[in-house]
C-alpha positions in Angstrom: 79.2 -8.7 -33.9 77.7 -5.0 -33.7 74.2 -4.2 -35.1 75.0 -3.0 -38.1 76.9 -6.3 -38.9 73.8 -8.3 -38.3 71.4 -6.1 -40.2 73.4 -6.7 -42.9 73.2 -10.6 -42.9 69.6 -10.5 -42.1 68.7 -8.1 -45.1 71.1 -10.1 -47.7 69.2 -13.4 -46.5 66.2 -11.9 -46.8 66.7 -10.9 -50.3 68.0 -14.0 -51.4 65.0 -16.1 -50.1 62.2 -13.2 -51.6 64.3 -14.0 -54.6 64.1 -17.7 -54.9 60.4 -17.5 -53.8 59.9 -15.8 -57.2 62.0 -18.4 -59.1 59.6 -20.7 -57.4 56.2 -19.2 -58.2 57.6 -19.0 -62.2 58.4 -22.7 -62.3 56.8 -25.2 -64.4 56.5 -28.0 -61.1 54.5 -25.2 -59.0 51.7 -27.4 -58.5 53.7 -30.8 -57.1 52.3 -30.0 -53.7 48.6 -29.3 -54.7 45.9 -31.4 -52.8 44.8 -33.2 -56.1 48.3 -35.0 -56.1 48.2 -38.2 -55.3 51.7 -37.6 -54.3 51.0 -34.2 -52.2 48.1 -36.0 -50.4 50.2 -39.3 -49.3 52.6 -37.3 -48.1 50.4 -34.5 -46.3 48.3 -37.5 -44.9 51.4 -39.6 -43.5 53.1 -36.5 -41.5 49.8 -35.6 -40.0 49.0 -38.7 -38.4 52.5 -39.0 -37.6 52.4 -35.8 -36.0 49.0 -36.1 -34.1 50.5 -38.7 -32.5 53.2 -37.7 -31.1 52.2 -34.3 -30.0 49.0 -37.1 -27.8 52.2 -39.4 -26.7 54.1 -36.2 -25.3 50.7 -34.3 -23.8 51.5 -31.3 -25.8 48.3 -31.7 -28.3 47.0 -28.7 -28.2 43.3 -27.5 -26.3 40.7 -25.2 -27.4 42.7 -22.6 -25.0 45.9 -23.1 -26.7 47.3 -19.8 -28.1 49.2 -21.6 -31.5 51.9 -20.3 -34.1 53.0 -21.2 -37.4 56.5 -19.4 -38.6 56.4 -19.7 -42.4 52.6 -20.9 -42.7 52.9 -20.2 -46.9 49.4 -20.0 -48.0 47.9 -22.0 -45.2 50.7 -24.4 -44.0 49.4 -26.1 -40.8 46.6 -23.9 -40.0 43.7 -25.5 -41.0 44.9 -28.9 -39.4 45.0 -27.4 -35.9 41.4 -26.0 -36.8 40.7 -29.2 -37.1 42.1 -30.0 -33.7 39.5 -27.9 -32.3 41.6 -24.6 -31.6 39.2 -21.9 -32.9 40.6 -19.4 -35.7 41.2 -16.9 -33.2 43.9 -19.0 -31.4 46.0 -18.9 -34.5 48.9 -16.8 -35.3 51.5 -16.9 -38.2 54.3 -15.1 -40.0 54.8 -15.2 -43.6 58.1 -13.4 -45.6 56.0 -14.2 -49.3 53.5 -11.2 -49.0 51.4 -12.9 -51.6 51.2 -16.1 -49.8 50.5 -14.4 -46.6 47.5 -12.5 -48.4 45.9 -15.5 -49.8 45.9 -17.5 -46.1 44.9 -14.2 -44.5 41.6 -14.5 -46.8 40.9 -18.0 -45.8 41.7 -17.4 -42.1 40.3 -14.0 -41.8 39.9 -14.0 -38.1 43.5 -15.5 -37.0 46.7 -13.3 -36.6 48.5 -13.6 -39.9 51.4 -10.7 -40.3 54.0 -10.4 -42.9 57.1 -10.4 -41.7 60.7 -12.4 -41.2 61.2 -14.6 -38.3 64.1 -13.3 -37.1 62.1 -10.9 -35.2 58.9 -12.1 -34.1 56.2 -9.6 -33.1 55.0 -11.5 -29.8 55.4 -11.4 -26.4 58.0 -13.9 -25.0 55.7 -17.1 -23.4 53.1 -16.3 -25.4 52.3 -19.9 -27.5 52.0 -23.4 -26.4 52.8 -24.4 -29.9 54.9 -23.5 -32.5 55.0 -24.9 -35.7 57.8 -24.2 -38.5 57.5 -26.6 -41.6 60.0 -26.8 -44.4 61.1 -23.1 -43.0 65.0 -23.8 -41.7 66.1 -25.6 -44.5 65.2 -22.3 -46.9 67.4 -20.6 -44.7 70.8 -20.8 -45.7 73.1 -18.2 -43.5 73.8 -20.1 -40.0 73.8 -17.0 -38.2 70.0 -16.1 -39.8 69.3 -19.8 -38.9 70.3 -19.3 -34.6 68.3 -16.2 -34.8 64.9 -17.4 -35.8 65.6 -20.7 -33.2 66.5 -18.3 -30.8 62.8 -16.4 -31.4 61.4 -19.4 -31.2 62.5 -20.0 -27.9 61.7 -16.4 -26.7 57.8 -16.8 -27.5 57.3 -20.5 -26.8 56.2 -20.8 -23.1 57.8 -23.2 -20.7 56.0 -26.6 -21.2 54.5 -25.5 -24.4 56.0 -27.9 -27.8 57.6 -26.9 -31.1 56.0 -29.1 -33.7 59.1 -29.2 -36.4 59.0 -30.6 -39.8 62.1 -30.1 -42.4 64.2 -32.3 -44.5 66.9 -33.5 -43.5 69.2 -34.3 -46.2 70.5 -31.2 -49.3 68.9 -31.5 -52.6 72.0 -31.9 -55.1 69.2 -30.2 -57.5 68.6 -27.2 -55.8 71.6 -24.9 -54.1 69.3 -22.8 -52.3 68.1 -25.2 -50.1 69.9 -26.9 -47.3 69.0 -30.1 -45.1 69.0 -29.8 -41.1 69.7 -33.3 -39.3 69.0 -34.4 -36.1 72.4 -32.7 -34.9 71.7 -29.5 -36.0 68.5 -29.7 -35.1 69.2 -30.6 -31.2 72.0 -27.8 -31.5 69.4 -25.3 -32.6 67.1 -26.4 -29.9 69.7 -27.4 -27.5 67.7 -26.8 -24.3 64.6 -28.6 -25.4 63.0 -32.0 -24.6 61.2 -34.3 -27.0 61.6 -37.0 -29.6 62.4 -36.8 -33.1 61.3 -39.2 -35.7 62.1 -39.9 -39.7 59.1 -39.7 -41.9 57.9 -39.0 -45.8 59.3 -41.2 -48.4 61.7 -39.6 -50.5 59.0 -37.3 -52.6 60.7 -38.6 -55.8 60.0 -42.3 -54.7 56.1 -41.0 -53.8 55.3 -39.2 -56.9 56.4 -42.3 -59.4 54.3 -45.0 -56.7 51.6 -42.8 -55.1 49.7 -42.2 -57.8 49.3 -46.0 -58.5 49.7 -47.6 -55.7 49.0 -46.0 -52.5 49.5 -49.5 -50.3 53.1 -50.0 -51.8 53.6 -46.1 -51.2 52.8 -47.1 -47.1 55.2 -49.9 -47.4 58.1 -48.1 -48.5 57.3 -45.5 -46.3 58.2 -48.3 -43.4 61.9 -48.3 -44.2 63.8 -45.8 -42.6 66.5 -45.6 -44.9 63.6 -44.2 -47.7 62.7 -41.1 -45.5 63.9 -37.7 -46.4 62.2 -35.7 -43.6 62.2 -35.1 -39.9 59.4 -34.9 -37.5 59.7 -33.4 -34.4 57.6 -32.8 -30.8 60.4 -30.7 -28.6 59.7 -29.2 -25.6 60.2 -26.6 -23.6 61.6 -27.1 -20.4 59.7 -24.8 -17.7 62.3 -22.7 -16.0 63.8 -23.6 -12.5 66.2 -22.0 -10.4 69.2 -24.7 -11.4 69.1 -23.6 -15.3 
């Protein structure tokens, strides 16, 4: 593949995600994920702890010290959970293709790093993060090629020992054509030289917006069956280089 090849994947994948996130901000169900959902906050709430814990049960949760990065962070993403952590604004970096999402979390977060920008190309130094995050990002991307690029720069900036925090769906929407599930397979591919666990979580949202809103103890309990979770969490790890890789 020469360059020219690639710049023209990267550009048509570019348009066509710039594109839906306009079909997206016109649609009448824009506010499913807002924090007065019942829905939005059950499932917000569940992947949190989920995810708290299992960054602690690897030793990858993140210090004050910690440099951290979200790819994708919408209009705030993960960012003000790890404030909450304790990592001071300053420690946080993001990337953001939606220049009027990225606007919005840059006036919330005016002291942290937040560019506009594609991932396929991130604007850091290799090593530089002990955590990356990248929520709900893969599956928007479409093109496989555009897909092993951004895991590839995700690699590149990510230092050894330092954890990917990963949360996607893992299954397509027969609804929605311009989204497409990663598995665990894919997601192992992707991240092939990683370490780390992966886990199901979120109840299908379908299933938490009908039983959420009035019943948030049922909502739990379906949650406990594997077979009702859409979404993967994951805590992947770098390995730290040696001279046998």
């Amino acid at each position: 593949m020469n360059g020219s090849d690639q710049i023209d994947f990267v550009l048509a994948e570019r348009s066509r995600i710039q594109t839906e996130y306009q079909r997206r901000a016109l649609s009448a169900n824009n506010d499913l994920y807002e924090a007065w959902q019942p829905a939005a906050r059950f499932m917000t709430e569940v992947r949190r702890l989920k995810a708290i814990e299992m960054l602690h049960e690897a030793s990858v949760f993140p210090s004050e010290t910690s440099q951290c990065l979200e790819v994708g962070f919408g209009s705030g993403g993960w960012l003000s959970e790890i404030l909450s952590w304790g990592v001071p604004e300053g420690n946080l970096h993001g990337i953001e293709i939606n220049p009027a999402r990225a606007w919005r979390a840059s006036e919330m977060y005016p002291n942290a790093d937040l560019r506009i920008g594609d991932a396929v190309k991130l604007p850091w130094d290799s090593d530089s993060f002990k955590l990356v995050i990248t929520s709900t990002l893969f599956t928007s991307v479409l093109d496989d090629k555009v897909r092993r690029l951004i895991a590839d720069e995700i690699v590149r900036v990510l230092a050894p020992g330092g954890a990917l925090l990963w949360y996607d769906f893992a299954f397509n929407n027969p609804r929605n054509a311009n989204v497409r599930g990663v598995n665990r397979a894919e997601l192992r591919k992707l991240f092939w030289s990683f370490a780390g666990d992966i886990k199901s979580v979120t109840l299908a949202p379908p299933l938490v917006r009908m039983i959420a809103p009035r019943s948030w103890t049922l909502a739990t309990l379906l949650e406990g069956i594997p077979l009702l979770r859409t979404h993967l969490l994951g805590v992947l790890i770098k390995r730290p280089f040696t001279g046998n890789q």
